[in-house]
mmCIF file as Biopython writes it, N, C-alpha, C and O atoms, coordinates in Angstrom:
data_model
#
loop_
_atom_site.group_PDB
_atom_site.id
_atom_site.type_symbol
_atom_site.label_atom_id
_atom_site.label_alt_id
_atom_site.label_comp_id
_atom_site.label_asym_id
_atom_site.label_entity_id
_atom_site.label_seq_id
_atom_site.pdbx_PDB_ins_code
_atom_site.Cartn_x
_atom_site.Cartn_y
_atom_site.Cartn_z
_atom_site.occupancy
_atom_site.B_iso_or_equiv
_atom_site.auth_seq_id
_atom_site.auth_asym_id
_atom_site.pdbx_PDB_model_num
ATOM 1   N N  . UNK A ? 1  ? -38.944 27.998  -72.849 1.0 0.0 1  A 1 
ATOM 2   C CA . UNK A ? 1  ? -39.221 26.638  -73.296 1.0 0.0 1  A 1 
ATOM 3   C C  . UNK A ? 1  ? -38.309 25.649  -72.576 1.0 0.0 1  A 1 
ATOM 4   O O  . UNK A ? 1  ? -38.692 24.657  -71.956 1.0 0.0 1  A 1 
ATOM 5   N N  . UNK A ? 2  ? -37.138 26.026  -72.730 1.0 0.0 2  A 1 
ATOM 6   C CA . UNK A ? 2  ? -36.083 25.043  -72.127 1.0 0.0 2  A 1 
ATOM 7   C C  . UNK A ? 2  ? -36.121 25.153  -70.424 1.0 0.0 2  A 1 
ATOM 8   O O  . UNK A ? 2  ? -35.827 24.212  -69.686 1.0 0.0 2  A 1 
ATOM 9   N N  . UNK A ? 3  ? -36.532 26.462  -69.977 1.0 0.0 3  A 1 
ATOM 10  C CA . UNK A ? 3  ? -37.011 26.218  -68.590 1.0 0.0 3  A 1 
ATOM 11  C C  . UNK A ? 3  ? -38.100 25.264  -67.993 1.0 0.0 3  A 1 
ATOM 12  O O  . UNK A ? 3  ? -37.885 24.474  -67.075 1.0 0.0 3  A 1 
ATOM 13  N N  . UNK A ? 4  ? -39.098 25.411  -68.526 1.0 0.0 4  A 1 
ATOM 14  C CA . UNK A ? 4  ? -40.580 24.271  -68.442 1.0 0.0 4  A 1 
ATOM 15  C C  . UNK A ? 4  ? -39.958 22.437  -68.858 1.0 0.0 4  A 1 
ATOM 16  O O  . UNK A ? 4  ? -40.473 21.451  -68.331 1.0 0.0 4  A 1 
ATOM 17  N N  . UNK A ? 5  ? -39.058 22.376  -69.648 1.0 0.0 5  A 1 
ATOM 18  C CA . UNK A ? 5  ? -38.667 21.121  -70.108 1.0 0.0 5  A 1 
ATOM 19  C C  . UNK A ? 5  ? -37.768 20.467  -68.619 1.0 0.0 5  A 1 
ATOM 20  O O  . UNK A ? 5  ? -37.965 19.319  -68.221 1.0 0.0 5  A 1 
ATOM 21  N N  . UNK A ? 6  ? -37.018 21.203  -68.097 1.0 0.0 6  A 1 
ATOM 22  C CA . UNK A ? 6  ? -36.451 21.347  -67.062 1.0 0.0 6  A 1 
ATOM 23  C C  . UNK A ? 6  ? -37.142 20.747  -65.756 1.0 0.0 6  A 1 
ATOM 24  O O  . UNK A ? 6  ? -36.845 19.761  -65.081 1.0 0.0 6  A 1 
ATOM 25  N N  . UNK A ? 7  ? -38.075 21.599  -65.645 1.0 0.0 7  A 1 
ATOM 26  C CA . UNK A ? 7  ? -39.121 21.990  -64.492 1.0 0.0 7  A 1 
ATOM 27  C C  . UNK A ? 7  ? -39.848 20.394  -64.539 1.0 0.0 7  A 1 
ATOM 28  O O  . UNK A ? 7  ? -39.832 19.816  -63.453 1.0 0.0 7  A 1 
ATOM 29  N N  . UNK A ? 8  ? -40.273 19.888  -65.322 1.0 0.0 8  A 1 
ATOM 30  C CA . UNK A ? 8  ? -41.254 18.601  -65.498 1.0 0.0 8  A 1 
ATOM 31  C C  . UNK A ? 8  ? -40.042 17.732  -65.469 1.0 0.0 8  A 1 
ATOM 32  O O  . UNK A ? 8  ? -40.372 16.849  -64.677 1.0 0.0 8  A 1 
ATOM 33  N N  . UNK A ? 9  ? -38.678 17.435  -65.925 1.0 0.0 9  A 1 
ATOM 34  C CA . UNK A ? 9  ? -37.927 16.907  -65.659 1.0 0.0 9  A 1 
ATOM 35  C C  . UNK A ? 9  ? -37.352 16.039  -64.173 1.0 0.0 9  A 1 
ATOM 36  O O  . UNK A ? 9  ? -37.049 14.918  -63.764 1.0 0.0 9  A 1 
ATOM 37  N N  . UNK A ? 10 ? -37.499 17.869  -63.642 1.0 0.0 10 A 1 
ATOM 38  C CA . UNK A ? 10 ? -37.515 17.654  -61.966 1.0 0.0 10 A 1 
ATOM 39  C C  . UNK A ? 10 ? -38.794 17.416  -61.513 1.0 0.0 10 A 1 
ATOM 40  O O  . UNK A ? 10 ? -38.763 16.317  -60.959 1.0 0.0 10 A 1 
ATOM 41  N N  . UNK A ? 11 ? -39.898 17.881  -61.466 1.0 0.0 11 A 1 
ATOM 42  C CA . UNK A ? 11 ? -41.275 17.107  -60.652 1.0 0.0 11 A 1 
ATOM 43  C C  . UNK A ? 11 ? -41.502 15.600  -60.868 1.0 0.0 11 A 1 
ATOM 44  O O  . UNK A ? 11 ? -42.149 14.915  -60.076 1.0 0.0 11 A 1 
ATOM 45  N N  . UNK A ? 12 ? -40.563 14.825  -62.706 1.0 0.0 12 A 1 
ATOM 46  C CA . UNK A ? 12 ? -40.665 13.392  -62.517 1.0 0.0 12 A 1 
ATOM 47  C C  . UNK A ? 12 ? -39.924 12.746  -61.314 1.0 0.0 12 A 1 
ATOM 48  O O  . UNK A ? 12 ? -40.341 11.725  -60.768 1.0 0.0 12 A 1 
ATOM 49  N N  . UNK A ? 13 ? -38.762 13.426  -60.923 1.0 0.0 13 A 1 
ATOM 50  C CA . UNK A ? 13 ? -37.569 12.730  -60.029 1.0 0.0 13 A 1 
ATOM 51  C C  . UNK A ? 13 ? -37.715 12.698  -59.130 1.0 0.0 13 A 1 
ATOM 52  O O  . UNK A ? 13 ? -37.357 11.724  -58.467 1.0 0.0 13 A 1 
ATOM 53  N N  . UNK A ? 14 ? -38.489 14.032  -58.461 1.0 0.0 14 A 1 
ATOM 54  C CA . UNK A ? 14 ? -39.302 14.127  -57.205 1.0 0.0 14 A 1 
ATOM 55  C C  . UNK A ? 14 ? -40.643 12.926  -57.182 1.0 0.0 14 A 1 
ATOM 56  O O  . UNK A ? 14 ? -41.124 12.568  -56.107 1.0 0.0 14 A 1 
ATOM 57  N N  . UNK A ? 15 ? -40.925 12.622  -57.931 1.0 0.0 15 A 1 
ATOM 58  C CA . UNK A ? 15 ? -41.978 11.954  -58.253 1.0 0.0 15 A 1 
ATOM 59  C C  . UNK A ? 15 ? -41.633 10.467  -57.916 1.0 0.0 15 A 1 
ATOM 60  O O  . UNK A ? 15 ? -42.208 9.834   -57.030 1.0 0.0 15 A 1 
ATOM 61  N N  . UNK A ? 16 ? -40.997 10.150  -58.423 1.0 0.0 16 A 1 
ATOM 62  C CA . UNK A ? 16 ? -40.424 9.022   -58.205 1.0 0.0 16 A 1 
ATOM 63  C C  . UNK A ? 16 ? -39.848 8.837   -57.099 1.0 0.0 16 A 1 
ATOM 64  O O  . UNK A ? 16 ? -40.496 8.098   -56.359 1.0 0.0 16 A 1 
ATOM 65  N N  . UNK A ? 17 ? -38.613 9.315   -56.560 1.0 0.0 17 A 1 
ATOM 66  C CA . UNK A ? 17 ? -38.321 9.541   -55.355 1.0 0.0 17 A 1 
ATOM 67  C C  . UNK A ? 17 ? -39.650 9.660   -54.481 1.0 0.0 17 A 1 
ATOM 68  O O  . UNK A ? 17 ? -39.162 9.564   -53.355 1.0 0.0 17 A 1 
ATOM 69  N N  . UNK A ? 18 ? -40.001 9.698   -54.433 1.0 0.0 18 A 1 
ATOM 70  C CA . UNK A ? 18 ? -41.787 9.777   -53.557 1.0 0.0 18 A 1 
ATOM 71  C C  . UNK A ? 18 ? -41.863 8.147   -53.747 1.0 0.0 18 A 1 
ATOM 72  O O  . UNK A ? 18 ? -41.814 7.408   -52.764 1.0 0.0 18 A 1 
ATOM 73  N N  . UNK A ? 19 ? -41.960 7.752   -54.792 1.0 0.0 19 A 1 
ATOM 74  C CA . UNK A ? 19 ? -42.595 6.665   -55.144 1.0 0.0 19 A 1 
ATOM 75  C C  . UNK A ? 19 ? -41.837 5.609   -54.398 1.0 0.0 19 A 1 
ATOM 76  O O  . UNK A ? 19 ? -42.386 4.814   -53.635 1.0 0.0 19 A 1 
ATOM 77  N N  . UNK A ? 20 ? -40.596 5.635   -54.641 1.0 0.0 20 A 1 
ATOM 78  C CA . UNK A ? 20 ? -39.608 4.592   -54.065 1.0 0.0 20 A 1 
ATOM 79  C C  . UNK A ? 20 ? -39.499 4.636   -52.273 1.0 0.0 20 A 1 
ATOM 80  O O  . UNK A ? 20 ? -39.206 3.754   -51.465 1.0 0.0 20 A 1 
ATOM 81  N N  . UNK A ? 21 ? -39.943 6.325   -52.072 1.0 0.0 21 A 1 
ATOM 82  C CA . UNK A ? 21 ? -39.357 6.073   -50.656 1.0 0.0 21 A 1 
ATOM 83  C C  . UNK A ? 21 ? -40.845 5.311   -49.529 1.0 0.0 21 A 1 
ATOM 84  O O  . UNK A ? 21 ? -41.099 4.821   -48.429 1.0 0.0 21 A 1 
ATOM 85  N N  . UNK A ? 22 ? -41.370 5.668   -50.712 1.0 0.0 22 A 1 
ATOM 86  C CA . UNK A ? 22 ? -43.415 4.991   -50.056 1.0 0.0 22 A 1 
ATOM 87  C C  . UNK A ? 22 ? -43.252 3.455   -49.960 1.0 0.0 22 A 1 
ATOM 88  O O  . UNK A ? 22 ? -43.670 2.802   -49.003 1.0 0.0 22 A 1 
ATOM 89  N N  . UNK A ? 23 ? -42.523 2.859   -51.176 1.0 0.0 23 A 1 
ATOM 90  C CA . UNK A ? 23 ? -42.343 1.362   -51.145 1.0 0.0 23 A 1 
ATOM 91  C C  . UNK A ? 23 ? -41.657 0.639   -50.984 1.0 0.0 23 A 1 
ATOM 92  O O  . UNK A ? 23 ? -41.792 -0.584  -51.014 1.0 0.0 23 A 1 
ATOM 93  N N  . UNK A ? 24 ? -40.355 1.560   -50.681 1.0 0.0 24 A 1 
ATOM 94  C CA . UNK A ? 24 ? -39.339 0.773   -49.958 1.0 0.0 24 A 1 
ATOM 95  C C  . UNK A ? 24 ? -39.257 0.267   -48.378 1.0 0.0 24 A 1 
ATOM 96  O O  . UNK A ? 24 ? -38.251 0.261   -47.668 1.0 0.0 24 A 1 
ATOM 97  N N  . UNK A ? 25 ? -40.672 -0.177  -48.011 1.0 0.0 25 A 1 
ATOM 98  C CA . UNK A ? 25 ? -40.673 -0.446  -46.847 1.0 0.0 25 A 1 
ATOM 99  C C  . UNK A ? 25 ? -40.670 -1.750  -46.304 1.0 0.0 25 A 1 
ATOM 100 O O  . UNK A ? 25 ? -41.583 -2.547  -46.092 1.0 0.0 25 A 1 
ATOM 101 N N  . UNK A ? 26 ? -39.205 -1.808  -46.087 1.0 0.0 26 A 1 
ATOM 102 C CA . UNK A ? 26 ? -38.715 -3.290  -45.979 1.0 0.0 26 A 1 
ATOM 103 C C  . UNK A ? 26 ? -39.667 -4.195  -44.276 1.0 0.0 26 A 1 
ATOM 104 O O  . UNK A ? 26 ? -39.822 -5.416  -44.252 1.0 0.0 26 A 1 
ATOM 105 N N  . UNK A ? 27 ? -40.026 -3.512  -43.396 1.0 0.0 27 A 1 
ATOM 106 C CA . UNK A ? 27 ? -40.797 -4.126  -42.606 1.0 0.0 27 A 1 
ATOM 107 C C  . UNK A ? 27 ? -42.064 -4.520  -42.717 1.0 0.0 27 A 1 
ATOM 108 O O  . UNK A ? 27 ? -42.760 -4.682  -41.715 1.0 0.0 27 A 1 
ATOM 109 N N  . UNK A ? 28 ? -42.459 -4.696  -43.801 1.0 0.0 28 A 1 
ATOM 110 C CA . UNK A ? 28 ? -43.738 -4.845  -44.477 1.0 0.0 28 A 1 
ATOM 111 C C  . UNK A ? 28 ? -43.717 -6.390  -44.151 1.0 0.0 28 A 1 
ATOM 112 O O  . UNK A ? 28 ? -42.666 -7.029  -44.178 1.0 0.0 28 A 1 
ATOM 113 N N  . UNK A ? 29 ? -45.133 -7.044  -43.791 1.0 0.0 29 A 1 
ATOM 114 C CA . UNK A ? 29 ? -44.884 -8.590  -44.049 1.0 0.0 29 A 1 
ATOM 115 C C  . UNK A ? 29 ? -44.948 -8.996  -45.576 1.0 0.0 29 A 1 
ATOM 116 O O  . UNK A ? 29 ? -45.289 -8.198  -46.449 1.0 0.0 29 A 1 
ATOM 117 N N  . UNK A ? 30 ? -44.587 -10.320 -45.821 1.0 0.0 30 A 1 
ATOM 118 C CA . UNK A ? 30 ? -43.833 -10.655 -47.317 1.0 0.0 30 A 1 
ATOM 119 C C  . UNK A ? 30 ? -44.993 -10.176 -48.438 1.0 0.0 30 A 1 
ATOM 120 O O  . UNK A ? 30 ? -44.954 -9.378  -49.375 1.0 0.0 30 A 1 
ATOM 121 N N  . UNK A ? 31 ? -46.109 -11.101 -47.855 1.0 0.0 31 A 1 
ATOM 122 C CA . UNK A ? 31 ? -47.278 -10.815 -48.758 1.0 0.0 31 A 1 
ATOM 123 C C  . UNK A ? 31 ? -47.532 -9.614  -49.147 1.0 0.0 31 A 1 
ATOM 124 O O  . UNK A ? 31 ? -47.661 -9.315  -50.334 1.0 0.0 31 A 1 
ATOM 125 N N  . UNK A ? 32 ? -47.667 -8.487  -47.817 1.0 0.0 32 A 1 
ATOM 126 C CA . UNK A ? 32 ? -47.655 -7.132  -48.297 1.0 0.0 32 A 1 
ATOM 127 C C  . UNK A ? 32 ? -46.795 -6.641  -49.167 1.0 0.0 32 A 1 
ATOM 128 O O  . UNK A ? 32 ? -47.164 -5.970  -50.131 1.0 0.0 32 A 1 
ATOM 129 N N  . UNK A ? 33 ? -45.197 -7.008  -48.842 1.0 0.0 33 A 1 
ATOM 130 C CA . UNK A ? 33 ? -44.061 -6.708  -50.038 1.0 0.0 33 A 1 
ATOM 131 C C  . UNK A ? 33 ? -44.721 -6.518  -51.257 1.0 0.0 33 A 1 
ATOM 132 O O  . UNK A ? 33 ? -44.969 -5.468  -51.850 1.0 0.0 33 A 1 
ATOM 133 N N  . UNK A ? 34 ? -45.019 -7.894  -51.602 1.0 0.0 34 A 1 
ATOM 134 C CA . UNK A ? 34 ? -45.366 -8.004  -53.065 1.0 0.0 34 A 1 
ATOM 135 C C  . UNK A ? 34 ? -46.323 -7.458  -53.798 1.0 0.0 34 A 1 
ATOM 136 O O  . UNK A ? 34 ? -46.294 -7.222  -55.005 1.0 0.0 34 A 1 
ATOM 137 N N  . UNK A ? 35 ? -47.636 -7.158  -52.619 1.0 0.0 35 A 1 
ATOM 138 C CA . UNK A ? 35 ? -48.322 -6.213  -53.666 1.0 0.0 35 A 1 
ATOM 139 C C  . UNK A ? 35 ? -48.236 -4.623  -53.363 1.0 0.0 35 A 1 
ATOM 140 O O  . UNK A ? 35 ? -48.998 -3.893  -53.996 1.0 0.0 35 A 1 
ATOM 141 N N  . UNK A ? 36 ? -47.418 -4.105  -52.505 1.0 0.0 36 A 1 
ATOM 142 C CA . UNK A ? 36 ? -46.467 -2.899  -52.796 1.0 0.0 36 A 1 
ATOM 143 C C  . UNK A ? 36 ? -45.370 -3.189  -53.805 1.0 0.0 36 A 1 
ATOM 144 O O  . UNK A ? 36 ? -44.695 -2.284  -54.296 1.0 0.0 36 A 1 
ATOM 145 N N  . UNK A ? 37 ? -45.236 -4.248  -54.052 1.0 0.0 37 A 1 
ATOM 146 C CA . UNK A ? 37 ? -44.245 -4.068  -55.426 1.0 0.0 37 A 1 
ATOM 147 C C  . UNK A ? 37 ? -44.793 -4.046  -56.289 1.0 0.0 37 A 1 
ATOM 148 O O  . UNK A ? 37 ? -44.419 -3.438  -57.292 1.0 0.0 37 A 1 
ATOM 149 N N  . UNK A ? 38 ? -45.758 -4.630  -56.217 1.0 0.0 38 A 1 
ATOM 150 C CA . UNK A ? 38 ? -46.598 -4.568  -57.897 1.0 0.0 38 A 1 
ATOM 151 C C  . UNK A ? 38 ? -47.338 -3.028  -58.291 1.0 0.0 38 A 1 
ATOM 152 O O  . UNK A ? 38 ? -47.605 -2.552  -59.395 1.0 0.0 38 A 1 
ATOM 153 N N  . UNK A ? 39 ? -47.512 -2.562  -57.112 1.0 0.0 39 A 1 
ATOM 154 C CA . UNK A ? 39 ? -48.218 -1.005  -56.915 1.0 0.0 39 A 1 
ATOM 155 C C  . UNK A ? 39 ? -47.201 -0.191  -57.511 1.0 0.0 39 A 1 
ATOM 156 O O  . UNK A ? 39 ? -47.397 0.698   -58.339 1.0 0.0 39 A 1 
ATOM 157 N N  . UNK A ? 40 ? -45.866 -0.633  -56.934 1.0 0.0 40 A 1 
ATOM 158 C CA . UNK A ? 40 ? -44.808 0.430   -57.413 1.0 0.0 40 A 1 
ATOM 159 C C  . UNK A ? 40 ? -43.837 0.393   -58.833 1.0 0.0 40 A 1 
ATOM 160 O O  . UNK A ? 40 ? -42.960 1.106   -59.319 1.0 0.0 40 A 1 
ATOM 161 N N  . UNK A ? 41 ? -44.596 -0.978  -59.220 1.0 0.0 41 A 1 
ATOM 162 C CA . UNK A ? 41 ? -44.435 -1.335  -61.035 1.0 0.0 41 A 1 
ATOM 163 C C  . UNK A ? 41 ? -45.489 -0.298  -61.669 1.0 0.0 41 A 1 
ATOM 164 O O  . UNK A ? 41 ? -45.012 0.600   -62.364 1.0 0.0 41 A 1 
ATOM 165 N N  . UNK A ? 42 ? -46.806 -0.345  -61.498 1.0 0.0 42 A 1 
ATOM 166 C CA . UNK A ? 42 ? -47.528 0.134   -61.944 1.0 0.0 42 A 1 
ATOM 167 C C  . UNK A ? 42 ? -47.504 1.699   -61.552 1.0 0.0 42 A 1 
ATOM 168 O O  . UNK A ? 42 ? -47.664 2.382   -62.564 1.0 0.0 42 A 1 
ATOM 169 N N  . UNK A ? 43 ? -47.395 2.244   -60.720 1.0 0.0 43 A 1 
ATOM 170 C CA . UNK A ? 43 ? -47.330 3.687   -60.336 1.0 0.0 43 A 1 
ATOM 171 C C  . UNK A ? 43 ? -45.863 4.068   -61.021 1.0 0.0 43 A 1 
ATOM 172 O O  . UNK A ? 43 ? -46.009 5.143   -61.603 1.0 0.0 43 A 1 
ATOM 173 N N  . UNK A ? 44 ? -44.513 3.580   -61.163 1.0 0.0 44 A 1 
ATOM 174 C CA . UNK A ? 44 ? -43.876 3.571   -61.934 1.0 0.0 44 A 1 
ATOM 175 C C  . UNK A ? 44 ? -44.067 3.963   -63.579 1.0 0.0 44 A 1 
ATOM 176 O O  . UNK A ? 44 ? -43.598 4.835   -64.309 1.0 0.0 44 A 1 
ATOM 177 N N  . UNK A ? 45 ? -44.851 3.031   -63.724 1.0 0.0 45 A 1 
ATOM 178 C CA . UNK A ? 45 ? -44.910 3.056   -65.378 1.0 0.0 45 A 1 
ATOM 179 C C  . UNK A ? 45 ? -46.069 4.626   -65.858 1.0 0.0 45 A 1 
ATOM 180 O O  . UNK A ? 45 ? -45.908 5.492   -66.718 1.0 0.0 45 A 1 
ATOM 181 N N  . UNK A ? 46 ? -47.306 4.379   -64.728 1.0 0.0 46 A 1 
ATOM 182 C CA . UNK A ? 46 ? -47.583 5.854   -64.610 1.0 0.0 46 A 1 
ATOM 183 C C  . UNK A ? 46 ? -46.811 7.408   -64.903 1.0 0.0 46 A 1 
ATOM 184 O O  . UNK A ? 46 ? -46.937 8.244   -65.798 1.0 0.0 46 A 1 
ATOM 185 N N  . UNK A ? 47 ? -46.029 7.330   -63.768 1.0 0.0 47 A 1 
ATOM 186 C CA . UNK A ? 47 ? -45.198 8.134   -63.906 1.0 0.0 47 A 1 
ATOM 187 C C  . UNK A ? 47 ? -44.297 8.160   -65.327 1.0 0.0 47 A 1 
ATOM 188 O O  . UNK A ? 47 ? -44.377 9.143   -66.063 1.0 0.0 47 A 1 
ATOM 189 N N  . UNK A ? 48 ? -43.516 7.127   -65.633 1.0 0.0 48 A 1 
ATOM 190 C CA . UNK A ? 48 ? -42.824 6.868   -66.892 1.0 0.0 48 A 1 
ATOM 191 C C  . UNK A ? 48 ? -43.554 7.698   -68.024 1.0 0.0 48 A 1 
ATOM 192 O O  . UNK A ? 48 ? -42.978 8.545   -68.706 1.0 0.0 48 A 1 
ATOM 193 N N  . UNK A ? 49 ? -44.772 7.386   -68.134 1.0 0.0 49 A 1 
ATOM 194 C CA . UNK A ? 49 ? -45.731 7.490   -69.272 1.0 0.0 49 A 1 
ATOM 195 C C  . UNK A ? 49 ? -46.042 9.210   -69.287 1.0 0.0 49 A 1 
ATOM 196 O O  . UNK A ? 49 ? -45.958 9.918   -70.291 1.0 0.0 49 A 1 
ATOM 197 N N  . UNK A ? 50 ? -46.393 9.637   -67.999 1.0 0.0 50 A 1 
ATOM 198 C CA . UNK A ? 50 ? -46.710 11.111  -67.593 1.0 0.0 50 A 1 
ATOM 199 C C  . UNK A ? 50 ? -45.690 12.199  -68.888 1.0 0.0 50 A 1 
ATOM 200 O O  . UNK A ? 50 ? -45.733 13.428  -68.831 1.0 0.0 50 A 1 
#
C-alpha cells in the first residue's frame, strides 16, 4: 500500500517536471508566452486534481 502511495507520488513530480520544462520556454514570442502560461495553469491544476 505504502509502496503504490509512493509510486503516484513520484509519476506526479515527474509529471510536472514535464510540465514546467515544456513551458518554460522563455524564447517564445510574448503573445505565445501567455497562452503557454495559461496552458500550464490549466495542465497544472489537471495534474493537481489527478
Amino acid at each position: 500500500m505504502e509502496i503504490r502511495a509512493l509510486q503516484g507520488e513520484i509519476e506526479q513530480v515527474q509529471a510536472e517536471a514535464a510540465v514546467v520544462t515544456i513551458f518554460e520556454d522563455k524564447t517564445a514570442p510574448p503573445e505565445s508566452q501567455s497562452v503557454l502560461d495559461r496552458v500550464d495553469g490549466v495542465l497544472g491544476g489537471l495534474i493537481q486534481s489527478l
